[in-house]
C-alpha positions in Angstrom: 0.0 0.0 0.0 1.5 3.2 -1.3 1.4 6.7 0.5 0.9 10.0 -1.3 0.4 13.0 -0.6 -2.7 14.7 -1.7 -2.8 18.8 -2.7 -6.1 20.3 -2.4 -6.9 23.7 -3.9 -7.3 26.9 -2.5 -10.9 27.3 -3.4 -11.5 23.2 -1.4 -9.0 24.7 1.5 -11.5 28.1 2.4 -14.9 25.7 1.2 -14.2 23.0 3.2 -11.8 23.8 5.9 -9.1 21.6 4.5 -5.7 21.4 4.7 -3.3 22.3 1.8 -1.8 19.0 1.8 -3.5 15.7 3.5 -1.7 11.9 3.5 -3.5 9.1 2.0 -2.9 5.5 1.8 -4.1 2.6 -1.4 -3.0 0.9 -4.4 -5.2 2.7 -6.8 -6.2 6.7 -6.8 -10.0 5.7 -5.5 -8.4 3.6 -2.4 -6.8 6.7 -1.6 -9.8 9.2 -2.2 -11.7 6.8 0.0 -8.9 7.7 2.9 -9.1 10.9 3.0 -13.0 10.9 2.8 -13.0 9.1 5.7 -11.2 11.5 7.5 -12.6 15.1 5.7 -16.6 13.5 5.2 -16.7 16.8 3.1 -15.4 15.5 -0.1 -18.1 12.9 -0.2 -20.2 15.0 -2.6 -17.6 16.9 -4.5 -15.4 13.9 -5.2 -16.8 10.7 -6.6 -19.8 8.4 -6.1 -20.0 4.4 -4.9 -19.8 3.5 -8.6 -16.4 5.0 -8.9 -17.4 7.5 -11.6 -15.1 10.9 -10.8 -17.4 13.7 -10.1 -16.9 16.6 -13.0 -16.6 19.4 -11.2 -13.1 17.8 -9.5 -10.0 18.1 -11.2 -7.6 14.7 -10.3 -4.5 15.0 -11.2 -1.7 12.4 -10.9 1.4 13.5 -10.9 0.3 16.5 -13.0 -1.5 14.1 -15.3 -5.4 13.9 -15.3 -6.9 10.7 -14.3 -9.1 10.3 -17.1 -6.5 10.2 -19.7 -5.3 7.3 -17.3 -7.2 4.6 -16.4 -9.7 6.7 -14.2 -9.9 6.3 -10.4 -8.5 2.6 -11.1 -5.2 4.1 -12.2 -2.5 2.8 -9.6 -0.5 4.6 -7.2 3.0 4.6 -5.8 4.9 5.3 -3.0 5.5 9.1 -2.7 2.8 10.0 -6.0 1.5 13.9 -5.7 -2.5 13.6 -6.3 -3.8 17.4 -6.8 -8.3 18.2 -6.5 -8.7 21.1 -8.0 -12.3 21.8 -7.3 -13.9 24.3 -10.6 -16.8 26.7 -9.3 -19.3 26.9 -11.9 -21.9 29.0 -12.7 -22.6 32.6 -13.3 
């Protein structure tokens, strides 16, 4: 089980109180989204659902690359990986 340490964005840091960077333990990128939400129950709704499908408003990024162009929230992780959420606002 790899460690990584997750960036959050500014705009998730003021919205939902959280820190810049958080720890997270898994294999795969939803293990370690399924840490964290665990310990910050605020990124339930912004993050993913139970079916593993990313929610579009958050930005993953692995190692600066998006998930999606990876193999999703299945993509694996390894030890000392950066994950960055970048939460969009949007709306008018």
């Amino acid at each position: 089980m790899a460690t990584v340490n997750i960036k959050t964005s500014s705009m998730m840091q003021s919205l939902l109180g959280l820190p810049k960077t958080l720890e997270a333990h898994g294999d795969t990128v939803h293990q370690a989204l399924e840490d964290i939400k665990r310990r910050y129950p605020k990124l339930e709704d912004i993050l993913s659902d139970s079916s593993s499908q990313q929610s579009p408003p958050t930005l993953i990024l692995l190692n600066n690359k998006d998930i999606r162009l990876l193999k999703g929230l299945d993509t694996l992780i390894n030890e000392g990986d950066i994950l960055m959420l970048i939460y969009a606002a949007i709306g008018g």
